[in-house]
N, C-alpha and C positions, 0 to 999 in steps of 0.2 A: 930109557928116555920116557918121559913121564908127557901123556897127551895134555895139550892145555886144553882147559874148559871154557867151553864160550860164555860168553860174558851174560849176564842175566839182564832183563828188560826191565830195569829200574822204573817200577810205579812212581808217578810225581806226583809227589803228595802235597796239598793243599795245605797252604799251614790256617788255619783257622784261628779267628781270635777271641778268647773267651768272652761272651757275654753278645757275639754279632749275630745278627740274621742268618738264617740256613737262607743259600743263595733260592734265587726265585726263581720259576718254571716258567717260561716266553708263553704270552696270551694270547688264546687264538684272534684271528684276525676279523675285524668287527666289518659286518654288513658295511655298504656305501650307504650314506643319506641320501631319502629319495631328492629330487630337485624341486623345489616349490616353483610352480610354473607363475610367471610376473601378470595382475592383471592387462596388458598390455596383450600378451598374447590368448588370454583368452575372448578380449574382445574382436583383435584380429581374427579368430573362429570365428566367434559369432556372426561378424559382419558378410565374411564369406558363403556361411549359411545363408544367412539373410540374400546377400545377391543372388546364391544360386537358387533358392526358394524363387524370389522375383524374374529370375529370367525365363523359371520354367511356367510359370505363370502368364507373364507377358507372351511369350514365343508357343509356349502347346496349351495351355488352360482358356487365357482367355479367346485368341481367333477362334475356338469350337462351341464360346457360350453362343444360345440361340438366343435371336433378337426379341426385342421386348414385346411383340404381338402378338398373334393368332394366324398369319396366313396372309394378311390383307397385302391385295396388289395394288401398288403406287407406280404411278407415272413419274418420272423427273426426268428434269430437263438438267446435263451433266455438263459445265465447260471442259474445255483441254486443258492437261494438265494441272491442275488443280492444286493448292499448298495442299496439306494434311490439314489444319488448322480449318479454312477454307470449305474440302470438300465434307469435312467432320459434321460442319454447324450447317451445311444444305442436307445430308443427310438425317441429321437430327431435329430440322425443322420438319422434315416430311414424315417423321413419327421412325425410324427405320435402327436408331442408334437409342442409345438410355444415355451413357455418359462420353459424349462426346471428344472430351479433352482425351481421358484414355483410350480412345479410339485413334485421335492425330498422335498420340505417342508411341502407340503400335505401329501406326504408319511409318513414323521417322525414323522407329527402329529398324524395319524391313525394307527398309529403302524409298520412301513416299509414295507418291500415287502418279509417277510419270506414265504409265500406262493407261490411265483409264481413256476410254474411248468417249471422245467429246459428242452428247448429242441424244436422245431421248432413251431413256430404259425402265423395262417394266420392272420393277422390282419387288420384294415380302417384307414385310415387318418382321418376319418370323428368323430372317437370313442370319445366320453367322457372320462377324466380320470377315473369316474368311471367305465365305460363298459370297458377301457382296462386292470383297474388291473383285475376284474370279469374273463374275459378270461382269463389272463394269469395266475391266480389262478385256471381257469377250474371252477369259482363256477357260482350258479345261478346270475343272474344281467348282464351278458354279450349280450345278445339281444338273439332270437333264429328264423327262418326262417325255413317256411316250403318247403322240397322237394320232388319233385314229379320223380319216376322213373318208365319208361315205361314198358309194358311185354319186353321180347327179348333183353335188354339194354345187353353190356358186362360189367366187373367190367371199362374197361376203358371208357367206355359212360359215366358210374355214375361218375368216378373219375373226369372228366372234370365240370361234372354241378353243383360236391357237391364243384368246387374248385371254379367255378362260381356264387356260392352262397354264399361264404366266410366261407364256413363249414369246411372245412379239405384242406389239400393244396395237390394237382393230386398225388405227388409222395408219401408222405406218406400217402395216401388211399391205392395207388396200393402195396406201401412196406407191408401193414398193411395183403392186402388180402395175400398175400403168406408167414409170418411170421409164422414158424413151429412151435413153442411151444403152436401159438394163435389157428392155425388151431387144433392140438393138444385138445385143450381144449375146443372148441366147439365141436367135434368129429366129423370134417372135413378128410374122409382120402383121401388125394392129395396133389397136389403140388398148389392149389391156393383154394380160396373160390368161384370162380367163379360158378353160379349156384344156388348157399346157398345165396347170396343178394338177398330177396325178392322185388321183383318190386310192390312199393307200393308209398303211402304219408307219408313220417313222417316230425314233429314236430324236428327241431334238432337245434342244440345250435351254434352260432357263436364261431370262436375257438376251434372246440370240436378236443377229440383226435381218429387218426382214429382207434383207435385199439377198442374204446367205439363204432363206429358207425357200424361198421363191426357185432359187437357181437349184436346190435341191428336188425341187418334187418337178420340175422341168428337168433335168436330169434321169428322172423316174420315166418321166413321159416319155423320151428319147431313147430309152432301156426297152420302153415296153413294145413303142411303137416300133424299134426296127425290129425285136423279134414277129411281130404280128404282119408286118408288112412283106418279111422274107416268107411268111408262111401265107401270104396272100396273094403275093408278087404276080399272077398272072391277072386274078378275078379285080383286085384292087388297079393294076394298071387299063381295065375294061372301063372301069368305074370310074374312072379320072377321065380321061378318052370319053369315053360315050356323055355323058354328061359337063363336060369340063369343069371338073373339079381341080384344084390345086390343097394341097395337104391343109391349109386351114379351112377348104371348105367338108372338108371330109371331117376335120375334127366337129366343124360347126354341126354338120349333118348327125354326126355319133351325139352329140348334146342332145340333139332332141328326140333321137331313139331314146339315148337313157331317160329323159321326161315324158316319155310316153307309153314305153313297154314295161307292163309291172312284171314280165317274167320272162323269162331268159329265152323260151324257144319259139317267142311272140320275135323279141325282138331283129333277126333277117327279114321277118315279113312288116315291121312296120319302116324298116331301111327300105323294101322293095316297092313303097307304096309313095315314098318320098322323091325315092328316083324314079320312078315309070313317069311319075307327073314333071320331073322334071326332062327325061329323053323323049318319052313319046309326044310330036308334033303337032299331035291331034289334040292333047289336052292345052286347053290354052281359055282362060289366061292362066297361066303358071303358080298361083296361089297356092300352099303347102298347107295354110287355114289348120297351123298349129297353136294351138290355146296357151303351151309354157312359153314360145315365142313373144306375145303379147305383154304375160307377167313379168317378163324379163325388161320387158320395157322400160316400165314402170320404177321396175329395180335400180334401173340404172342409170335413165335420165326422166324421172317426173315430169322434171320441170319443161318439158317438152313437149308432154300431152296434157291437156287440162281432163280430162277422162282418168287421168290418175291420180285426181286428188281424192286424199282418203284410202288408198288403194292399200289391202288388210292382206296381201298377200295371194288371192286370185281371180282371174282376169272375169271380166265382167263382159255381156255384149258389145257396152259402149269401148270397153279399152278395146277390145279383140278388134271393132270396127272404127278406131279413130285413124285416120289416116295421119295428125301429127306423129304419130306412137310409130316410132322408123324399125323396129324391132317384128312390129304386127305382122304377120305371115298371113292374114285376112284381107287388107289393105294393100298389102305390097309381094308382087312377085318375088320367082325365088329365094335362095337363101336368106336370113337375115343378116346382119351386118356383119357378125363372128358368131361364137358358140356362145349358148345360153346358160351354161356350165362344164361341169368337169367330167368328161364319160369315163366309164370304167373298160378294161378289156374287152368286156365282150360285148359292148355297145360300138368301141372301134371297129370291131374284128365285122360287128352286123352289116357295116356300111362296105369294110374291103372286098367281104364274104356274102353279098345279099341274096335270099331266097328267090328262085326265077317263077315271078308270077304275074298275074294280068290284071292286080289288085289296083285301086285309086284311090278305095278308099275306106274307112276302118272309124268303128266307136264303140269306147268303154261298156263295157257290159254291167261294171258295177261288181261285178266280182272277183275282180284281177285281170279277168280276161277281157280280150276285144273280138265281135265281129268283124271280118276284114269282106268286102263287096269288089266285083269288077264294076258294076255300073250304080248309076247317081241312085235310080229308082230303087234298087239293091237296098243300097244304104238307106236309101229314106223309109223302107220298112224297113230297115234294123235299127233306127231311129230312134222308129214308134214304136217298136217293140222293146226296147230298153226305156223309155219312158214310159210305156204300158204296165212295165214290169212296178217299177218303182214307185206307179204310184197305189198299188194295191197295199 
C-alpha cells in the first residue's frame, strides 16, 4: 500500500500584465492639519483679558492708590446714605478724590455707600478710597494712630492733639465732653467730663466718633479708679467722711494737686494742705487761694469775668481776685465747681492716700519744689524768700 502525500500549498500567483505598474506600497499616514483658530475667538481672548485686567484694577489696584494730597485734614459735613454719584462730587469738592466718576464706579461695584455714617468727619487728602469709605463707615480699615495724653492736660489740650492727629475734629471732642444724655450714661454728674479723660496712651481710630473716644478714656478712669480706691479703701473712705467729699470732689481735688505739685513725693503734701483747710474749723474762711483754679476760669467761661479779657494763659491778680470768675478759689470758698483737669494716678492716689500734716500752706520755690508752712507768718517769710531769691 503506497502512503499518499499530502497535498502541497499551491502559491497564488499573481498573473501580471505586461507593460503594468509594479503594485504600490500603502503610504504612511500624514500628520493632522493644525486648526486655524477663527478670528472670533481670538477676540473672545482678548476681551476676557481685558475684563480680567480691569476687574483686578477696579477691585485690588485702584481702592490702594493714595489720595491726591499731602496729609491735609478736612472737616466735612457727610449726609445719610448718600448715591455714589452724590457722595463722589462732595468728596471731590473738598480736595480728597482726583477723579470722581471712577470713584462712584468703584462704589457701585462694591455695593454703594449705604454705610456711611451721616454727620461731620475729619478726614486726609492723602486717604485711599479704601481707608475713606472705612472711616466714613466708622469700620475697621480706616488707619488708626496712637495718642498720648499728658497728667494735668484739660479736655481742651486733648481736643487740640486728638484734632491734630486726625482722630476727632476739636469741636466735636469738646461738644462730645459736655453732651448730657453721654455724661448721663457714663455716670458723669456735671456739666462736662472734664477730669473722667484718663491721661494715658491709646490706640484710637482715624475718623473716629468723639462721643466713642470720650466713653473710652472714661472707661480708663473707671479701670484705674477702682484699682486705686480698693487700695485706698480705708484712708480714701476717712477722706470722703471727714471732709464730705463725694467721688467728683475728689476728682476735682486730685486736678489741682496735678496743677500744683511738680513732683511726685510733693504731691500727698499739697492734697494734705488742701484738706486740713478744708476739715479744720479753725481755718476759715475756707479759701484753697489756688492759682490753676482761676486760669481754669477763664478757660472755660470768659465770658463771665471781664478780668478775663485778653487772658494768654495765666492767671493774673485781677483774674485770681475777680469774684465774677466762679472757678477762683481766691474769691470763693471751697471746692471749685468740678476739676480743673485731668489727674493722673498718682495725683488721685494723693487725695485717697494724703500725707498726715499740720500744713495750710505752701509756695513754689522756683525750682520744682515748694516750701510747705503750718502757719500764715511761716509762709509770708517763705514768701519773701522766694521773691528774695528770684530777684537777685
Amino acid at each position: 500500500m503506497t502512503a499518499k502525500k499530502s497535498p502541497r500549498r499551491r502559491r497564488r500567483k499573481t498573473a501580471s500584465t505586461p507593460g503594468a505598474p509594479p503594485p504600490s506600497t500603502p503610504a504612511p499616514p500624514r500628520a493632522p492639519r493644525a486648526r486655524r483658530r477663527s478670528p472670533a475667538r481670538w477676540i473672545a481672548v482678548a476681551l476676557a483679558l481685558a475684563a480680567f485686567a480691569a476687574s483686578t484694577w477696579l477691585f485690588v489696584l485702584y481702592p490702594a492708590e493714595r489720595g491726591p494730597g499731602t496729609g491735609r485734614a478736612v472737616d466735612l459735613e457727610v449726609p445719610s446714605d448718600p448715591p455714589p454719584d452724590e457722595l463722589a462730587r462732595i468728596l471731590a469738592s473738598a480736595g480728597l478724590l482726583e477723579h470722581p466718576r471712577l470713584f462712584a464706579l468703584w462704589l457701585r461695584a462694591t455695593g454703594g455707600a449705604h454705610g456711611v455714617i451721616a454727620g461731620t468727619h475729619l478726614l486726609t487728602d492723602d486717604a485711599t478710597p479704601r481707608e475713606l469709605m472705612a472711616r466714613l463707615e466708622r469700620r475697621p480699615g480706616g488707619g488708626s494712630v496712637r495718642v498720648t495724653f499728658p497728667e494735668g492736660w484739660t479736655r481742651f489740650d486733648m481736643a487740640r492733639r486728638l484734632q491734630d492727629k486726625h482722630v476727632v475734629p476739636l469741636r466735636g471732642f469738646l461738644d462730645a465732653t459736655t453732651d448730657p444724655d453721654l455724661l448721663r450714661s457714663l455716670g458723669i454728674d456735671g456739666d462736662s467730663a472734664e477730669g473722667f479723660l484718663f491721661p494715658a496712651t491709646y490706640e484710637l481710630p482715624l475718623d473716629d466718633d468723639p462721643h466713642d473716644v470720650v466713653r473710652r478714656m472714661k472707661r480708663e478712669f473707671d479701670r484705674r479708679w477702682d484699682v486705686l480706691s480698693r487700695a485706698h479703701s480705708s484712708s480714701l473712705n476717712d477722706v470722703m467722711t471727714s471732709a464730705r467729699l463725694g467721688v467728683r470732689d475728689v476728682v476735682t481735688l486730685a486736678s489741682m494737686v496735678e496743677k500744683e505739685a511738680a513732683v511726685d513725693d510733693e504731691r500727698p503734701l499739697v492734697a494734705s494742705v488742701f484738706l486740713n483747710r478744708l476739715r479744720d474749723p479753725a481755718f476759715h474762711p475756707k479759701r484753697l487761694e489756688c492759682d490753676p483754679t482761676a486760669s481754669y476760669g477763664c478757660l472755660v467761661a470768659p465770658e463771665k469775668a471781664a478780668s478775663c479779657a485778653g487772658f494768654a494763659g495765666k492767671a493774673t491778680a485781677a483774674i485770681e481776685h475777680d469774684p465774677d470768675n466762679p472757678y477762683s478759689t481766691y474769691t470763693h470758698e471751697g471746692l471749685p465747681p468740678g476739676p480743673i483737669a485731668n489727674p493722673g494716678a498718682r495725683s488721685l492716689e494723693a487725695v485717697m492716700a494724703p500725707a498726715s500734716t499740720h500744713y495750710f500752706y505752701f509756695v513754689a520755690r522756683g525750682d520744682g519744689r515748694s516750701t510747705f508752712s503750718e502757719t500764715y507768718d511761716a509762709h509770708t517769710s517763705a514768701v519773701r524768700a522766694v521773691s528774695s531769691a528770684a530777684s537777685r
